[in-house]
GUKE-279538 format. One record per residue (C-alpha): residue in three letters; x, z, y. Coordinates in steps of 0.2 Angstrom, whole numbers. Layout:
GUKE-279538
r/px/pz/py
ala/X/Z/Y .
...
***
This chain:
GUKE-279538
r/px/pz/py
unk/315/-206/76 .
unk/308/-189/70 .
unk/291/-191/59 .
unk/277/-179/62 .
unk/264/-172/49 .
unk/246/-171/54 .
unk/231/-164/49 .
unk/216/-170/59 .
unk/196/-173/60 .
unk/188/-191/59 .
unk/173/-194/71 .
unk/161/-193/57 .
unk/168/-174/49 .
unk/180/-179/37 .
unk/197/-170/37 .
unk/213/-182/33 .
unk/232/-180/33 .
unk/245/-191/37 .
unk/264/-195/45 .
unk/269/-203/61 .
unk/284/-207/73 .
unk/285/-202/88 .
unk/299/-197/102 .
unk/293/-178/103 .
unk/278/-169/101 .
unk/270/-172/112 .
unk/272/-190/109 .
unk/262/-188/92 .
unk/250/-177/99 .
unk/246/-192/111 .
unk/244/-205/96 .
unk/233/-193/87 .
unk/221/-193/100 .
unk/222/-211/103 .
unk/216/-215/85 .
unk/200/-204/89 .
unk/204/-191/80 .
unk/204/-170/83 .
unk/219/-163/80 .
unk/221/-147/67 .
unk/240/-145/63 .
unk/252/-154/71 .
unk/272/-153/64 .
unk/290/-160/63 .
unk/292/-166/45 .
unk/311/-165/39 .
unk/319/-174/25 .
unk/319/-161/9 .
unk/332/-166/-5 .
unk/326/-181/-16 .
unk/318/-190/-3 .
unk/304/-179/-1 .
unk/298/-172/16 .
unk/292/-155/20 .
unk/288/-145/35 .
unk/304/-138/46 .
unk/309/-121/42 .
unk/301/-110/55 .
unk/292/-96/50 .
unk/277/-101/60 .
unk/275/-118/58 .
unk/273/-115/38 .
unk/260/-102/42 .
unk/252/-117/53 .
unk/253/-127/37 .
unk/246/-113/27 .
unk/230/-112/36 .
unk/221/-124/24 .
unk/226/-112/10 .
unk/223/-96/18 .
unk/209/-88/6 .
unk/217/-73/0 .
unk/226/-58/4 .
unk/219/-57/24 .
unk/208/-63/35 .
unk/202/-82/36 .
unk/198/-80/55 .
unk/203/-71/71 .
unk/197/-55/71 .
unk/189/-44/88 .
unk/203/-33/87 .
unk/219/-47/82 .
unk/209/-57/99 .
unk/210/-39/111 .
unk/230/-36/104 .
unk/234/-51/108 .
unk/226/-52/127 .
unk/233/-36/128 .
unk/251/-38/124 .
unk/252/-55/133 .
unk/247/-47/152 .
unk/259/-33/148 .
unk/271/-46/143 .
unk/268/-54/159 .
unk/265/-42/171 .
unk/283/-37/164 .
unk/291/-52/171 .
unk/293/-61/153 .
unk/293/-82/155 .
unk/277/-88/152 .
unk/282/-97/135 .
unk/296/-83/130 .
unk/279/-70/129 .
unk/268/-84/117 .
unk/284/-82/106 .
unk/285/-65/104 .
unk/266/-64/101 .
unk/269/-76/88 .
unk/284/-66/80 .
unk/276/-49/84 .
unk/259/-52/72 .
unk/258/-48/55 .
unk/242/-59/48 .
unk/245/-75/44 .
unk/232/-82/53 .
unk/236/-75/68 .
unk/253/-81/66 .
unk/246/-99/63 .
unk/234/-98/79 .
unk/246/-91/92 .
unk/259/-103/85 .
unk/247/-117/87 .
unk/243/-110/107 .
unk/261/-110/110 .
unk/266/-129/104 .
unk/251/-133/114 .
unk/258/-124/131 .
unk/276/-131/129 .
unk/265/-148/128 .
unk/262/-146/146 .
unk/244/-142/141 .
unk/236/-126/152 .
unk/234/-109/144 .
unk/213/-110/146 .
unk/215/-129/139 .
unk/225/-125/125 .
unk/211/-111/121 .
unk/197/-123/124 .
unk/204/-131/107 .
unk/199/-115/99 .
unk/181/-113/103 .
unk/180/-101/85 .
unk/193/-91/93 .
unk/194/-88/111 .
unk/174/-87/117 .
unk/168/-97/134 .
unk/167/-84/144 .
unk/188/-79/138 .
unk/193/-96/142 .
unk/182/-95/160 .
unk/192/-80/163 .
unk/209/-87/160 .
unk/205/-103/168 .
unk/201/-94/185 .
unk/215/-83/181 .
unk/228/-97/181 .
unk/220/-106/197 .
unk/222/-91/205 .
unk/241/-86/201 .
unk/236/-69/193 .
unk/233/-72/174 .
unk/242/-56/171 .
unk/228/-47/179 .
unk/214/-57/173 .
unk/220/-56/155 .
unk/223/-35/157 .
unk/203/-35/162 .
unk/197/-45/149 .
unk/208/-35/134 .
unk/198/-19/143 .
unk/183/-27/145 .
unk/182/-32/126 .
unk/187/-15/121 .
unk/171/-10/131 .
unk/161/-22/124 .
unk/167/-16/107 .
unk/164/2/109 .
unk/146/-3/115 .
unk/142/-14/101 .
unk/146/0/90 .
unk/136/11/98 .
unk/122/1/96 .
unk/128/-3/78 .
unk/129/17/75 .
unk/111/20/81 .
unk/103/8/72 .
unk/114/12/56 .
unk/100/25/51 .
unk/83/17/53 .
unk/91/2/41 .
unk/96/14/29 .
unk/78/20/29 .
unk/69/3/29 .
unk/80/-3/12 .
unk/76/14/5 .
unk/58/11/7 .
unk/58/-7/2 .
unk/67/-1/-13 .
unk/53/12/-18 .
unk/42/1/-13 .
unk/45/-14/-26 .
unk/48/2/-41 .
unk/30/8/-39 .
unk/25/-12/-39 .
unk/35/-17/-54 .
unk/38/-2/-63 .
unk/27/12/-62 .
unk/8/2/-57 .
unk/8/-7/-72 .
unk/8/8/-84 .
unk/-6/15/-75 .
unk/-14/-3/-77 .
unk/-15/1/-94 .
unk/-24/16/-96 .
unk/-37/10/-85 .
unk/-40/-5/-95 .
unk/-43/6/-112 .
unk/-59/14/-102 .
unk/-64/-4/-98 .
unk/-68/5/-79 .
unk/-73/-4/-63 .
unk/-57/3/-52 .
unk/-60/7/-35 .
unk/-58/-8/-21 .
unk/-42/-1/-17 .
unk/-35/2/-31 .
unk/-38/-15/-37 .
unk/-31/-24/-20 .
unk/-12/-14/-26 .
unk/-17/-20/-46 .
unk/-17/-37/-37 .
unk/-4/-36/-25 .
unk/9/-29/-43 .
unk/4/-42/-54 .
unk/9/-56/-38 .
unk/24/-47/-37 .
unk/29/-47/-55 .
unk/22/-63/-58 .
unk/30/-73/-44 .
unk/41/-61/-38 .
unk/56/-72/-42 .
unk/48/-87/-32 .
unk/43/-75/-16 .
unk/62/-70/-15 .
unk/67/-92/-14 .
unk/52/-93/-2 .
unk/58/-80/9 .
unk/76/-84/6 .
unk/71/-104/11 .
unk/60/-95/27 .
unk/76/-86/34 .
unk/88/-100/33 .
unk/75/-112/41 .
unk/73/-99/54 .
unk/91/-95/57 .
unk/93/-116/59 .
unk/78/-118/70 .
unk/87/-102/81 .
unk/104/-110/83 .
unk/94/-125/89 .
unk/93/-126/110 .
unk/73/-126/108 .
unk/72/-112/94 .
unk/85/-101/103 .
unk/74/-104/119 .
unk/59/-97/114 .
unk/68/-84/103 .
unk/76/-77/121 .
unk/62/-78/128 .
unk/50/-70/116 .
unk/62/-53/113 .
unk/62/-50/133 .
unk/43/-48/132 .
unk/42/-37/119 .
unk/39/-17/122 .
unk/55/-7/123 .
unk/67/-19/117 .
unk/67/-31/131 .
unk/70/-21/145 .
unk/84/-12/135 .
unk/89/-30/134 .
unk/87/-36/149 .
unk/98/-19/157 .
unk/111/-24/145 .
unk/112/-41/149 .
unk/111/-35/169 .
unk/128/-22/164 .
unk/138/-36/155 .
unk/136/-46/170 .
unk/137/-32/184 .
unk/156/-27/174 .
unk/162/-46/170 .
unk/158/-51/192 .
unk/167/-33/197 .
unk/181/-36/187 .
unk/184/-54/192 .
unk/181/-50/212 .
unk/193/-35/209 .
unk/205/-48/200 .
unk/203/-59/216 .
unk/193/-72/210 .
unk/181/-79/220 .
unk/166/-74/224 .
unk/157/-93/218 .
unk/169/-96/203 .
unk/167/-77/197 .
unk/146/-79/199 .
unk/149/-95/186 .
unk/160/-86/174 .
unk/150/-70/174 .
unk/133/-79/172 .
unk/141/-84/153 .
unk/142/-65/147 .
unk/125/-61/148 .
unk/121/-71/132 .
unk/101/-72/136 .
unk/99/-92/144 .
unk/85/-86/149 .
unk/91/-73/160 .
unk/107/-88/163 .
unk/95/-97/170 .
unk/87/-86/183 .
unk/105/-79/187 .
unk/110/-98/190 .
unk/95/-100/203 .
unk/104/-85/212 .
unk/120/-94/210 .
unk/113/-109/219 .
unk/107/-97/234 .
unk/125/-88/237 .
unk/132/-107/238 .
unk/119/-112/251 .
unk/127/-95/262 .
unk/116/-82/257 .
unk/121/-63/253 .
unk/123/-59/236 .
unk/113/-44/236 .
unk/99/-56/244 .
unk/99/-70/232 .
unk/98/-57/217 .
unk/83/-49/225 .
unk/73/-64/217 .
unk/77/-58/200 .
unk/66/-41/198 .
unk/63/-40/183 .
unk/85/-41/180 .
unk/89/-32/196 .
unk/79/-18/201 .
unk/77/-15/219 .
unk/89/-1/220 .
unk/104/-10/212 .
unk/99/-23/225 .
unk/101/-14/238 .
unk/116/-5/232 .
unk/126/-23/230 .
unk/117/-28/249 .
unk/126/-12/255 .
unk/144/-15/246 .
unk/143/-31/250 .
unk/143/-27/269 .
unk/156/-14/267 .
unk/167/-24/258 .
unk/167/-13/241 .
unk/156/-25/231 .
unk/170/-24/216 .
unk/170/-6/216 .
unk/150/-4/216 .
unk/146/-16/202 .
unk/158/-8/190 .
unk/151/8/195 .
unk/134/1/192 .
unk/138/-4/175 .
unk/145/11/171 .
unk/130/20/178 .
unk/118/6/169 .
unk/128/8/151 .
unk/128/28/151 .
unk/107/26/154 .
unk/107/13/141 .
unk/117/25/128 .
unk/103/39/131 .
unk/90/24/131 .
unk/96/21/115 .
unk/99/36/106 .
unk/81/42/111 .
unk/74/25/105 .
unk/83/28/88 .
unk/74/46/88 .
unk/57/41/90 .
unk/61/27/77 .
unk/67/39/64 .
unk/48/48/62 .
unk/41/32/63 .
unk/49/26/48 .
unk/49/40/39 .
unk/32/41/43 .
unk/26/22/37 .
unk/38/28/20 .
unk/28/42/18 .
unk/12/29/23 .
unk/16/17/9 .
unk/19/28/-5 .
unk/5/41/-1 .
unk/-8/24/-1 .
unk/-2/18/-18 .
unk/-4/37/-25 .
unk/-19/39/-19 .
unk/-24/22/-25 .
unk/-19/23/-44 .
unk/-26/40/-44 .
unk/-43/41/-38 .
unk/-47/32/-53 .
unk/-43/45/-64 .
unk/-58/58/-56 .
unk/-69/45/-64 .
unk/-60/43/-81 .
unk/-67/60/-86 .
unk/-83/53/-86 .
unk/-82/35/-96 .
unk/-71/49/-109 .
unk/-91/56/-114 .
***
């Protein structure tokens, strides 16, 4: 009976390796699973000479054992852009007429990283399996996102994963090209903040105290302003080293308390009320959604099960949540454009009505990617004339910061004229 090799994770985190016989593979799989464990690597070990057992010559299944040992020389994750080739090439693969498990192969042969090569190796033993595509990639929560494997499901139930999978490859290349518009924008302002952080801590540490000294010689009572940046340099210098643990401490206890259900919650919820940034967000969250229920209605998915996968792009829960409600109204036979009316402050009354009247006409795929186009072009100029106004400011609060300390270390010296005598 063939032995299999196995790399798994006990219920309490611990990662062990062991052999076991079993018919087939999915045989092992099975006993894996049985002894409470979550399966990693999963591979037919053959006798090697001398007794010793190593994994069988295919070239993917030694990238698959490889995975543990992948830490130099490429990537240690799927990347954006491996995730939108490989979408990509499977729907043209499919949409060509290729068998199902004859595509996952040639994706597997076809990529050139190795941890590529380990993960699509790794989807394919889990398909020939008799596991579902979306199932096999709900194993992979790292690599294929919720709202991917949503997508995929619904696709499969439907008979037209080809399609699905085309949409999502173009609907994360649009996502992409949006992201790095925002990151482009943004690129700027950050570049202006470090710079003024950075002159910021040389007046503090380097230049102040030489200015100290002089003052001291006179033995002069300095100005309330200039002694609060005195102060504020000699904290700096003095405990600078401990402010930088404290704030270091602060941001990963603020990064935990976000990942947290609670923290996240609030977090959510405190952004969409602030000036500017929450609208913007709220009309990207309202695009997102507008593009991922068009594309899956144009897919032929329906109109329920497309509401439930779309809702999971936004990325908000709070805006989840009042889409949800809406959700609740279509199943109880209401319009669509109807049961969005609720959410004002997501879906303005014109995009309302625009989704009332495509819904009627039988078009409502069509419109909602036009309103996402429409919503994502107003966002752009939104953005790039957010990014203008914030370019003064900061300049502004540079030119603010610097001017304060000058003016602070040199009133002084108008008086020093006068302690000279």
């Amino acid at each position: 009976m063939p032995q299999f090799s196995y790399k798994a994770i006990q219920l309490d985190g611990v990662l062990i390796e062991g052999l076991l016989d079993a018919s087939n593979r999915q045989e092992a799989m099975r006993q894996v699973e049985v002894r409470g464990l979550k399966p990693i690597r999963l591979a037919e070990a053959a006798a090697a000479p001398g007794g010793a057992r190593k994994t069988a010559g295919n070239p993917g299944e030694t990238a698959t054992t490889a995975m543990g040992g992948l830490k130099f020389g490429g990537p240690r994750k799927i990347t954006s852009r491996m995730l939108e080739n490989f979408t990509r090439l499977l729907s043209s693969l499919l949409a060509a007429g290729v068998p199902f498990s004859r595509a996952l192969v040639i994706i597997h042969r076809e990529a050139v990283a190795p941890v590529a090569k380990a993960k699509w190796k790794e989807i394919h033993d889990l398909v020939i399996d008799g596991m579902s595509l979306s199932d096999a990639m709900a194993r992979s929560p790292e690599t294929f996102p919720r709202v991917y494997v949503a997508m995929v499901e619904a696709g499969e139930a439907g008979g037209f994963l080809d399609v699905v999978l085309a949409q999502i490859a173009d609907f994360q290349a649009r996502e992409k090209e949006l992201q790095g518009k925002v990151l482009t924008a943004l690129m700027y302002p950050a570049i202006l903040l470090l710079l003024a952080l950075g002159v910021l801590v040389f007046l503090l540490v380097f230049f102040i105290p030489r200015f100290q000294l002089i003052f001291q010689g006179f033995n002069a009572e300095l100005p309330l302003l200039t002694q609060a940046i005195v102060a504020v340099s000699e904290g700096v210098r003095h405990y600078g080293l401990f402010m930088a643990a404290a704030a270091i401490v602060g941001v990963v206890s603020a990064r935990n308390w976000f990942k947290s259900e609670q923290g996240r919650r609030a977090w959510e919820g405190y952004v969409l009320r602030v000036a500017i940034i929450g609208p913007l967000l709220a009309q990207f969250a309202m695009a997102r959604f507008c593009r991922m229920l068009g594309t899956l209605l144009g897919a032929g998915v329906p109109l329920i099960n497309a509401l439930n996968v779309a809702r999971r792009s936004m990325g908000n829960q709070i805006l989840v949540d009042a889409v949800s409600e809406s959700i609740d109204r279509v199943k109880e036979g209401k319009a669509l454009g109807q049961s969005l009316a609720q959410n004002r402050a997501l879906f303005p009354g014109a995009v309302v009505e625009m989704i009332s009247v495509a819904e009627e006409s039988g078009k409502l795929d069509q419109e909602l990617l036009r309103i996402a186009n429409v919503t994502e072009g107003d966002l752009d100029r939104q953005l790039k004339a957010t990014v203008a106004l914030a370019e003064p400011v900061m300049l502004f609060l540079i030119a603010a910061l610097v001017g304060t300390i000058f003016i602070g270390m040199v009133i002084p010296i108008f008086s020093l004229q006068d302690h000279i005598k």
